[in-house]
ROMIPA-781300 format. One line per 2 residues: number of its first residue (from 0); for each residue x, y negated, z of C-alpha. Coordinates in pm, 1 decimal. Example, Ala and Ser with C-alpha at 12.3 -4.5 7.8 and 13.67 -1.06 7.14 Angstrom:
2
0 = 1230.0 450.0 780.0; 1367.0 106.0 714.0
// end
This chain:
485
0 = 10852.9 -8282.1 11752.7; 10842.3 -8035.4 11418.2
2 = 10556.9 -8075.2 11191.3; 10299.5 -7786.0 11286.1
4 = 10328.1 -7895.6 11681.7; 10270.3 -8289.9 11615.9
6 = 9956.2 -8167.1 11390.5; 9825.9 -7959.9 11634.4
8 = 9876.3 -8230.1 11914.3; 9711.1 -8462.0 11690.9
10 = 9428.1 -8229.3 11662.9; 9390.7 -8125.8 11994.8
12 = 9333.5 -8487.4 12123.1; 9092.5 -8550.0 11833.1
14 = 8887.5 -8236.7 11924.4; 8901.6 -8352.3 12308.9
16 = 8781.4 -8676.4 12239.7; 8509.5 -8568.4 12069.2
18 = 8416.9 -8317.7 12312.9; 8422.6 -8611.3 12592.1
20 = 8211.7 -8864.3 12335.6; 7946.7 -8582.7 12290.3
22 = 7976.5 -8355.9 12608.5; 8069.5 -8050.4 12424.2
24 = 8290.7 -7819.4 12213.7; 8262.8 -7818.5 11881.0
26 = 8022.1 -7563.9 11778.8; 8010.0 -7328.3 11439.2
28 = 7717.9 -7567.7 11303.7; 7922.0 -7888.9 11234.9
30 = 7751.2 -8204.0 11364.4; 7759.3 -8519.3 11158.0
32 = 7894.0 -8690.7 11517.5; 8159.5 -8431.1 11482.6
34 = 8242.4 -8485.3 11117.7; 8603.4 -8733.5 11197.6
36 = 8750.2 -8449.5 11367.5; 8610.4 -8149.8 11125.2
38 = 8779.6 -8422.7 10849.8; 9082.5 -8438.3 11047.5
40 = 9128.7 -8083.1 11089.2; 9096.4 -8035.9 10686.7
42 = 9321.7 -8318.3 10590.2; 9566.7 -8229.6 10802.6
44 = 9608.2 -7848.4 10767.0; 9467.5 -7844.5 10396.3
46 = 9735.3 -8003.3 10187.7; 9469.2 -8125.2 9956.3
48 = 9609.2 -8494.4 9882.9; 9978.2 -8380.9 9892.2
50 = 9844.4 -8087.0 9601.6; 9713.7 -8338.3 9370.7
52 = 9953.8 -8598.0 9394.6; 10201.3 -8336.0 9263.4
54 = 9986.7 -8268.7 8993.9; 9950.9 -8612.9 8907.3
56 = 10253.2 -8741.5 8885.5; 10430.9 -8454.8 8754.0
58 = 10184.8 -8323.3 8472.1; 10043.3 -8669.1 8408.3
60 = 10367.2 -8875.3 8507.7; 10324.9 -9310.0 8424.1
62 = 9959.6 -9421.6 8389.1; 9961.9 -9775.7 8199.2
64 = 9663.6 -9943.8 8120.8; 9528.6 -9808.7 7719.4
66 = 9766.0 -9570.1 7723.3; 9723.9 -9159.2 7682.5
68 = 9838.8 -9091.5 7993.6; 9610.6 -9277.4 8115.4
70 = 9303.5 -9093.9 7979.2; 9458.1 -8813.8 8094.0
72 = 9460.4 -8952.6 8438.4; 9101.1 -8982.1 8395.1
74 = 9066.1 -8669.2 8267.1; 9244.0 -8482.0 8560.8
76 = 9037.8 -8667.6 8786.6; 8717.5 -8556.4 8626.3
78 = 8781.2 -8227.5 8660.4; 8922.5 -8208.2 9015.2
80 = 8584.6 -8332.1 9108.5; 8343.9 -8131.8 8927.1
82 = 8531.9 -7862.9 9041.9; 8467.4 -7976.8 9399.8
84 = 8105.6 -7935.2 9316.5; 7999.1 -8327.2 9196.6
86 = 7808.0 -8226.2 8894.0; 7759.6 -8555.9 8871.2
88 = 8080.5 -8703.6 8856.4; 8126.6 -8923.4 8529.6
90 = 8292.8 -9179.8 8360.5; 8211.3 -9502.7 8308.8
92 = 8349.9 -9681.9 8028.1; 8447.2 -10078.1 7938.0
94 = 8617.0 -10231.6 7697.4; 8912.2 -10453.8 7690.4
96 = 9197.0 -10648.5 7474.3; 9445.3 -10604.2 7384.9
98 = 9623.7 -10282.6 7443.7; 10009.3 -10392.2 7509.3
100 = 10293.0 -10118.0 7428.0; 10688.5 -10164.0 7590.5
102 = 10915.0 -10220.7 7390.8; 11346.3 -10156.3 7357.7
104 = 11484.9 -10409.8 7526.4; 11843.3 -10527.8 7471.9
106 = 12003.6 -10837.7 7708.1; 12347.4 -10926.3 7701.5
108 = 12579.5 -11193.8 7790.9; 12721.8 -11317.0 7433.2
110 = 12942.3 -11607.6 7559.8; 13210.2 -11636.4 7763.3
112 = 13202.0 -11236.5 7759.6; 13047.4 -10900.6 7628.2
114 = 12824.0 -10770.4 7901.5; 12469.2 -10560.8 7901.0
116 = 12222.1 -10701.1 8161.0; 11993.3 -10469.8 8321.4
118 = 11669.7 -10583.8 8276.2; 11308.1 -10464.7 8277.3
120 = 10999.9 -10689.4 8057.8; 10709.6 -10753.7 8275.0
122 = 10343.2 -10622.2 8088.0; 10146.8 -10775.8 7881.1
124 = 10398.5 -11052.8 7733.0; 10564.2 -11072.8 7397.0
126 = 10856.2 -10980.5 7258.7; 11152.4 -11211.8 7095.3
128 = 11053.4 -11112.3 6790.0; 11393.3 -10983.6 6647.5
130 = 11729.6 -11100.3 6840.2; 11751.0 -11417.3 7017.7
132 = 12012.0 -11661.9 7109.4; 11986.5 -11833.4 7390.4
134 = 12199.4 -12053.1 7627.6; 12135.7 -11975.1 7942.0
136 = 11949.4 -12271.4 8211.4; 11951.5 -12174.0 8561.2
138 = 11658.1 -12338.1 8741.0; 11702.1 -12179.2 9091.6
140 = 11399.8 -12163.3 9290.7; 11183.1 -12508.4 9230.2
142 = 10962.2 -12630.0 9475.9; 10588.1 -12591.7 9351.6
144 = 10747.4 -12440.1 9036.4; 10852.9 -12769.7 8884.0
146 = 11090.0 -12713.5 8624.6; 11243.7 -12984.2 8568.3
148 = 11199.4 -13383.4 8510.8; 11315.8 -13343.4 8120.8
150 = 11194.4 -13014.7 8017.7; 11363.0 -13100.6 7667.4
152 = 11683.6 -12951.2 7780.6; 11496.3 -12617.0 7794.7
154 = 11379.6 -12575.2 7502.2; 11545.9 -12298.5 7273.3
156 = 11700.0 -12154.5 7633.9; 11656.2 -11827.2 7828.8
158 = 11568.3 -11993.6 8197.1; 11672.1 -11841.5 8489.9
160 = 11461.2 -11891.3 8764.4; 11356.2 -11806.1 9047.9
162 = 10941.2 -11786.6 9170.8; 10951.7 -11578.2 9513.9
164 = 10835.2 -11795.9 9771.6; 10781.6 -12108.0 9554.1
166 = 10481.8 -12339.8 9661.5; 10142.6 -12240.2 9823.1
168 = 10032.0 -12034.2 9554.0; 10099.3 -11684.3 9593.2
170 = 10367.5 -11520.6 9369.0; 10131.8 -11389.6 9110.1
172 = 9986.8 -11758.0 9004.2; 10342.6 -11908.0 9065.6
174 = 10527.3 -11715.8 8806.2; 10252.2 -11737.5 8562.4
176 = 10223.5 -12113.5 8574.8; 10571.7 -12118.1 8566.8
178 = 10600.4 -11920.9 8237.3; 10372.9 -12121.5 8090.2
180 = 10551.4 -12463.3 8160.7; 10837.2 -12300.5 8018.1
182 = 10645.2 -12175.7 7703.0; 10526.4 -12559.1 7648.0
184 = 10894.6 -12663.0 7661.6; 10946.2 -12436.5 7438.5
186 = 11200.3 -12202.4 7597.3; 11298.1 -11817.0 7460.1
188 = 11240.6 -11655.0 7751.1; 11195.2 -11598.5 8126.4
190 = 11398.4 -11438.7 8349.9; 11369.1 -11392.6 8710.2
192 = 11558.0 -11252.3 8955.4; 11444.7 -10882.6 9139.6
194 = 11437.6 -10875.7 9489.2; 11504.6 -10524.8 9468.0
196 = 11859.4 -10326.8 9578.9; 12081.1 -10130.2 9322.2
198 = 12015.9 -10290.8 9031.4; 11618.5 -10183.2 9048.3
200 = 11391.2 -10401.9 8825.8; 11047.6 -10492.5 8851.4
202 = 10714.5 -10485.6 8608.3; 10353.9 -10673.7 8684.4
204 = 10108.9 -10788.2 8461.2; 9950.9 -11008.5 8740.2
206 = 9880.3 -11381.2 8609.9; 10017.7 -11239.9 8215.5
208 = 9699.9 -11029.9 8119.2; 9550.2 -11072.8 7867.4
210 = 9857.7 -11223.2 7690.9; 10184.4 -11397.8 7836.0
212 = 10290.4 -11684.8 7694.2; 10693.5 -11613.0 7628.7
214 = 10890.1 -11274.7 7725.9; 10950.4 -11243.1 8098.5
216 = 11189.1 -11018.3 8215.9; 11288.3 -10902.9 8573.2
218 = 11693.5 -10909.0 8606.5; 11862.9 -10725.1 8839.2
220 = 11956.1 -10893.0 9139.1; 12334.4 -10816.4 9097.1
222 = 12317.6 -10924.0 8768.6; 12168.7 -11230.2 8862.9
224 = 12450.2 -11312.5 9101.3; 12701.1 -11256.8 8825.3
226 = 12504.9 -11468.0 8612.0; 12512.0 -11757.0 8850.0
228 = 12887.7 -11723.6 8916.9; 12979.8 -11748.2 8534.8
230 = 12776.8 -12083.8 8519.9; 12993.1 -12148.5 8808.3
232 = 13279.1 -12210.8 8539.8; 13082.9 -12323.6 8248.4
234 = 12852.7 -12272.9 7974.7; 12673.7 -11913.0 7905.5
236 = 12451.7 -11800.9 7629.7; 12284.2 -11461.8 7606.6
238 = 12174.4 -11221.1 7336.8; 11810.1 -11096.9 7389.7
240 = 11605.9 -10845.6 7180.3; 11260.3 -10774.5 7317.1
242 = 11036.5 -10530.3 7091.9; 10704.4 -10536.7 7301.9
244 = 10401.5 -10518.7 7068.1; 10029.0 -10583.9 7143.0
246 = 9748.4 -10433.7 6956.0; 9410.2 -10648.8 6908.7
248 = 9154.5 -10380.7 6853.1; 8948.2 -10310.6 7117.3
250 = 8977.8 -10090.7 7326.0; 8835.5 -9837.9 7584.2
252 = 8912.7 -9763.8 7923.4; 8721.7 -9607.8 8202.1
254 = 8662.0 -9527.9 8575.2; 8577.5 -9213.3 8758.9
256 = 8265.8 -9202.6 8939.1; 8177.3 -8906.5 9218.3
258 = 7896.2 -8990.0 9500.9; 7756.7 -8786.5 9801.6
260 = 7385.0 -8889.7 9802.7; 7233.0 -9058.4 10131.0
262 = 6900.3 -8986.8 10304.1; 6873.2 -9383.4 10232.5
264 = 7002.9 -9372.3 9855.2; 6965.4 -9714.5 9813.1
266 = 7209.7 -9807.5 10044.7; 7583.7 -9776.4 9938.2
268 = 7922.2 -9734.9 10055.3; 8195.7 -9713.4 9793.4
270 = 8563.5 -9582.2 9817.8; 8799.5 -9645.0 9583.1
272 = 9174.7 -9667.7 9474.6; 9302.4 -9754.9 9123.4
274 = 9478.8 -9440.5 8909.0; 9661.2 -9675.7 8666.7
276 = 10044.4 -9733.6 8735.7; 10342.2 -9878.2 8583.1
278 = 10571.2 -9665.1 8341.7; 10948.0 -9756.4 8511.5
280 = 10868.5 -9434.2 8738.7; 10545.8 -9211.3 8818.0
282 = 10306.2 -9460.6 8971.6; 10336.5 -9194.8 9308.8
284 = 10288.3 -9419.6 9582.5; 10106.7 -9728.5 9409.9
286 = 9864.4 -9593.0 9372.6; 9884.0 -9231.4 9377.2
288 = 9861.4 -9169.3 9727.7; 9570.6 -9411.7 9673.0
290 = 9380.4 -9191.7 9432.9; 9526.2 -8840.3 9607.8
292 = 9392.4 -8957.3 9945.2; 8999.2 -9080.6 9817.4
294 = 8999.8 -8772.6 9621.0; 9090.3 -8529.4 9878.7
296 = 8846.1 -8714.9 10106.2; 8565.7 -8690.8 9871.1
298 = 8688.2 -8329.2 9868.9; 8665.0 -8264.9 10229.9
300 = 8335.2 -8479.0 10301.6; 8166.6 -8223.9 9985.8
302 = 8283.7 -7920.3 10148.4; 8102.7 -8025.6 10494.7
304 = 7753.7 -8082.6 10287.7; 7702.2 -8355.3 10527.1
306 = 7390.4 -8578.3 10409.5; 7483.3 -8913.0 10512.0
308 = 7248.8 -9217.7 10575.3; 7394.9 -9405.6 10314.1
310 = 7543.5 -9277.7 9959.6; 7923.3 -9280.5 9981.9
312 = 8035.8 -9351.6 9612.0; 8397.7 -9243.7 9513.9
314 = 8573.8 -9495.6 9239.4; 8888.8 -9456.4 9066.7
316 = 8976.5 -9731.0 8889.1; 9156.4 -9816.6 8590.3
318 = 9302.4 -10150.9 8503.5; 9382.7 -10267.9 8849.3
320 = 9745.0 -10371.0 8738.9; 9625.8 -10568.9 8463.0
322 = 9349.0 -10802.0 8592.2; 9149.8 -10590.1 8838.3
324 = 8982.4 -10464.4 8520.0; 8810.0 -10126.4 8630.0
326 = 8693.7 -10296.2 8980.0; 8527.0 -10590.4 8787.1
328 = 8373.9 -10414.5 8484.0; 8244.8 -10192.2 8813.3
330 = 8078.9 -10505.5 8976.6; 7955.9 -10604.1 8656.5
332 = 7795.2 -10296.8 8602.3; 7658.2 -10234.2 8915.0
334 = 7568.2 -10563.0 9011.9; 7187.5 -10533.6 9069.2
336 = 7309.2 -10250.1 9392.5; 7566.8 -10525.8 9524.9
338 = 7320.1 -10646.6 9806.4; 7256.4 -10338.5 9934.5
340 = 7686.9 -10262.7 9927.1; 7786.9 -10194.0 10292.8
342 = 8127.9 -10192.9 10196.5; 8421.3 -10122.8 9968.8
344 = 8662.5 -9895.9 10126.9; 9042.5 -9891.5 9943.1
346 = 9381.9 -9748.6 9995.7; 9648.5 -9962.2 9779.8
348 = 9962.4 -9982.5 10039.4; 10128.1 -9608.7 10022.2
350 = 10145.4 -9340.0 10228.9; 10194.9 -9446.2 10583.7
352 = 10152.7 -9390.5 10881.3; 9763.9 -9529.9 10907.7
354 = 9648.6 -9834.6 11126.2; 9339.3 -9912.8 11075.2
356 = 9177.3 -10184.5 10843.1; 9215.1 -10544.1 10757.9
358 = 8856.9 -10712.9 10624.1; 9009.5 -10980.4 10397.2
360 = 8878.7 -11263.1 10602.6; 8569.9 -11146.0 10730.7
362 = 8610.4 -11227.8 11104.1; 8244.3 -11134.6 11108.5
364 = 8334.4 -10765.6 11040.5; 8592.5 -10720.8 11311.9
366 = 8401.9 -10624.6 11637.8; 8131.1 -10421.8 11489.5
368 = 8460.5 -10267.5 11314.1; 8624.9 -10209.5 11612.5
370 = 8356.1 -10046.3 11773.9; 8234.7 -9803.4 11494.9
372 = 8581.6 -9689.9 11445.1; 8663.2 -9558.4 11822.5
374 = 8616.6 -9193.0 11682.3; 8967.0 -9252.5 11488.3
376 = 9128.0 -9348.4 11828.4; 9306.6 -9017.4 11829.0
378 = 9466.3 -9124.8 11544.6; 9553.1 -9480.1 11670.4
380 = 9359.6 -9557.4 11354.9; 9138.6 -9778.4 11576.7
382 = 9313.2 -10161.9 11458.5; 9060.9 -10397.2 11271.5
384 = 9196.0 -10752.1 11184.8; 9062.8 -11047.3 10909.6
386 = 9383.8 -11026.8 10723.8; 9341.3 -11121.4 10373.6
388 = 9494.7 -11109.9 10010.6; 9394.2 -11062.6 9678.1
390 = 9635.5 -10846.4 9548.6; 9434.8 -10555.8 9458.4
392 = 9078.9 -10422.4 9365.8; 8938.8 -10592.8 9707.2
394 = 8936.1 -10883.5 9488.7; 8673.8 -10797.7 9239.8
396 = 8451.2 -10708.6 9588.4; 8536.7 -11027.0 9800.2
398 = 8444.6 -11262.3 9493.8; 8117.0 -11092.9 9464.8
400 = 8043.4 -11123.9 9835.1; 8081.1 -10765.5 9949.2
402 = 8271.0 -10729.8 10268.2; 8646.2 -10545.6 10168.8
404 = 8842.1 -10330.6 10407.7; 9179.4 -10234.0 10307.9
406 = 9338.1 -9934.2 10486.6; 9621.6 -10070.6 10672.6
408 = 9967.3 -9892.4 10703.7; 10286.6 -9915.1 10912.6
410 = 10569.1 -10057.7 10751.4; 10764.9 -9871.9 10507.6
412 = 10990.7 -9893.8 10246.1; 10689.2 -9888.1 9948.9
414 = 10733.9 -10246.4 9874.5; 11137.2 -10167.9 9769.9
416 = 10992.2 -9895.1 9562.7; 10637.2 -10111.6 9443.4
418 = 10637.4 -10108.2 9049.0; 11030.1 -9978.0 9059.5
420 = 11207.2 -9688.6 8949.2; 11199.0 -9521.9 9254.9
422 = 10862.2 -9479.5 9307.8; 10870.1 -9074.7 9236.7
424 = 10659.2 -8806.1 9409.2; 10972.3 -8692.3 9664.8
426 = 10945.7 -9042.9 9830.0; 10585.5 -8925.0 9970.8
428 = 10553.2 -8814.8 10314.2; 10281.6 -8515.9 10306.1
430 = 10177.4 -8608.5 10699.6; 10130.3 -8945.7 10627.0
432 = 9916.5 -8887.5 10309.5; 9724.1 -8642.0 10490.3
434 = 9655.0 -8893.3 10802.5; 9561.7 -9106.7 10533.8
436 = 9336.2 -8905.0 10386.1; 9171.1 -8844.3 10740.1
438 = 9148.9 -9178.2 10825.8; 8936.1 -9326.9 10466.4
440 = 8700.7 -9018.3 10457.6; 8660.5 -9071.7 10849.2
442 = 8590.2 -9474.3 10822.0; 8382.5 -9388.6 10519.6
444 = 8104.9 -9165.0 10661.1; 8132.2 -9348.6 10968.2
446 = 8021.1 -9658.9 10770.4; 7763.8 -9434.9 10585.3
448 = 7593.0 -9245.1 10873.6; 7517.5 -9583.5 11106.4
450 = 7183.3 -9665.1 11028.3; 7146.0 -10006.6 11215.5
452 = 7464.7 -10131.6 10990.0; 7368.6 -10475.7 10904.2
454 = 7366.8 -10580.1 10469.6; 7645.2 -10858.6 10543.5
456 = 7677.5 -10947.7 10153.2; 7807.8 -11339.3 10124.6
458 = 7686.2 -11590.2 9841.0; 7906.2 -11753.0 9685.9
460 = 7902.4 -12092.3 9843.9; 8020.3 -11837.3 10155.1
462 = 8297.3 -11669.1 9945.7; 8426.3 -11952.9 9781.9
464 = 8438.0 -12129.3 10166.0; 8652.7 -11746.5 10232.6
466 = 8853.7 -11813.5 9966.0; 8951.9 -12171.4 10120.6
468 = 8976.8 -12045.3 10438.4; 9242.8 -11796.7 10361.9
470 = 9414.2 -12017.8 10142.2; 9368.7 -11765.8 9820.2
472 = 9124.3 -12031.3 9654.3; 9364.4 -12090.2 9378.8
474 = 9506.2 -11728.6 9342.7; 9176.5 -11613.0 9261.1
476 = 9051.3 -11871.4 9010.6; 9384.1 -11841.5 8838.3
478 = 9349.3 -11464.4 8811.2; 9026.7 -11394.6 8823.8
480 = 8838.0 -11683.9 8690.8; 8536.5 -11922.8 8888.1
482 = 8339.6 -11751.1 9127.3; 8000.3 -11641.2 9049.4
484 = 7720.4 -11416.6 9157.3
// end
């Protein structure tokens, strides 16, 4: 089926069902029970999400954490939505240290040949400090990240190992307390294997923020495997120069903050996605899409002048790759409105084809989900399940008790592409983005407009019992620190 006739099938069921829901055609006068399919109708045939994206990523391009780019992010987004007609939009600043800047980074294989490695550093961990030699330890993939019974052997060695599916924890609090075993041993570096194709390396400053404790750097698989087979035959040492630099002054990011106004303003719904990215590519699916998609809904839902029950609050984080930094200096700051937080809304998993949500263990919020979300059947958007991680800015929400929905997406290829090279602008399907789009502005006045929507905010002997129950208890002390209200 071409483009234009799937679009207007999709539209033509969403328009039927709500002329079955509410016994009639829609009429010139939009009614707020009408608003998913007026929404879908924009998304699809407006091009809104696709538009900016392009912008983004190709006028802005990488977004890292403290950088210029990404003020400029900020900037863009600013002005996108005060020309939508939120006088109001603004930023709100928070501080942070320290800023981290990549480095050169040279890795070779001195001994028993002359070959360049392709590598890639992860953020937010230091450099060699001039060039290192190193003889190189292979530590596989240890169970529960134990490194070894003598860790003396490591010292002054560039360790090889391997963290993906290591233990209980989840990867992000693996690797880190891995690196830091090594750093106590007192090896040179890190380096661990990409589970990428074609040579693609990885970044992630998950678990290293605010400071790792040795260089880590991502190796390409193949390289890996070439590694391994020269150990095969005997000794190897490597040549590593690593310029990364920190700097300790404090520093300033901020997020973007747009809101329609409810008839109850002191109730709240907020939507968010995060608008800082890594700088191997152009950050366009994580999180582009992310930002595109909120920002074209908050586009849509201000063109409709709807007047919602509750105040939907648009978010665009900075940060998120960091520490969830933006999303928590956002709790933080709004803290006193948390109990009256229906929800946090994000998009964090690329442009697919959309699902539903997932309400990071909050069995609770699955039938009342369920039901509130029919209007999206058209889109077989409809799918509400307790699924749970802690992997993005849902984090900063759970710990703080509000419930969390993630949008959830059909599989794709985004997590070959997640914090890669590849992760460019053409990758992005415009439909998908755009059913996307429809979906999170959708879910989001939905949420809004139901006035017998019950405050479901946890405390935190409730979250921390979430936390166990999902078996992310450790993750998010590791990362995130002790809970607390």
């Amino acid at each position: 089926m071409g483009r234009g006739t799937w679009i207007g099938a999709v539209l033509a069921a969403i328009l039927w069902i709500a002329g079955a829901v509410h016994g009639a055609a829609l009429p010139p006068e939009v009614r707020s029970t009408d608003t998913p399919a007026v929404i879908a109708d924009r998304a699809l045939k407006g091009g809104g999400a696709i538009g900016f994206l392009r912008t983004l990523t190709d006028t802005v391009g990488p977004r890292v954490t403290g950088s210029e780019h990404a003020r400029e992010a900020a900037a863009l987004i600013l002005a996108t939505l005060k020309r939508a007609g939120f006088d109001s939009a603004r930023y709100e600043e928070y501080t942070f240290q320290p800023r981290w800047v990549r480095g050169p980074v040279d890795a070779r294989v001195a001994e028993p040949v002359d070959r360049v490695l392709t590598v890639g550093s992860y953020g937010w961990v230091p450099g060699t400090h001039g060039r290192a030699s190193a003889r190189l330890i292979d530590l596989g993939r240890p169970p529960d990240g134990d490194i070894a019974a003598d860790p003396a052997r490591l010292k002054s060695a560039a360790v090889l190992v391997d963290v993906h599916d290591v233990g209980r924890a989840p990867l992000e609090v693996m690797r880190a307390v891995v690196a830091g075993k090594l750093a106590r041993a007192g090896a040179t570096a890190m380096l661990i294997p990409s589970d990428k194709p074609d040579r693609m390396v990885y970044t992630s400053a998950w678990g290293f923020y605010p400071r790792g404790p040795i260089p880590v750097l991502s190796i390409a698989r193949e390289d890996t495997m070439f590694l391994r087979r020269l150990l095969a035959s005997g000794p190897v040492s490597l040549s590593l120069d690593v310029q990364n630099t920190f700097d300790e002054a404090q520093a300033t990011e901020r997020n973007v903050v747009a809101e329609i106004a409810g008839r109850n303003a002191s109730q709240v719904v907020v939507v968010g996605a995060h608008f800082d990215s890594w700088d191997f590519a152009d950050g366009a699916d994580d999180n582009g899409t992310g930002v595109s998609a909120v920002l074209e809904a908050a586009r849509i839902l201000r063109s409709l002048n709807i007047k919602p029950y509750a105040t939907i609050r648009f978010v665009f984080f900075s940060g998120e790759e960091e520490a969830n930094l933006g999303s928590r200096a956002y709790v933080q700051r709004h803290r006193d409105e948390l109990d009256r937080t229906r929800a946090f809304l994000m998009m964090d998993d690329g442009a697919q084809v959309p699902l539903g949500f997932k309400t990071n263990g909050r069995s609770d919020l699955v039938a009342p989900l369920k039901a509130l979300l029919l209007p999206l059947a058209a889109l077989h958007a409809t799918q509400v399940t307790d699924g749970a991680d802690i992997e993005s800015d849902n984090a900063s929400f759970m710990a703080a008790g509000v419930p969390s929905l993630n949008l959830r997406v059909a599989a794709g290829d985004y997590d070959v592409r997640h914090h890669a090279i590849t992760d460019t602008f053409d990758k992005v399907d415009p439909r998908h983005l755009a059913l996307d789009t429809a979906v999170m502005a959708s879910a989001a006045f939905l949420i809004a407009n139901a006035e017998n929507w019950r405050e479901s905010r946890q405390s935190p002997p409730q979250v921390e019992q979430l936390f166990r129950e999902t078996g992310l208890m450790g993750g998010q002390v590791t990362l995130f620190g002790p809970i607390a209200r």
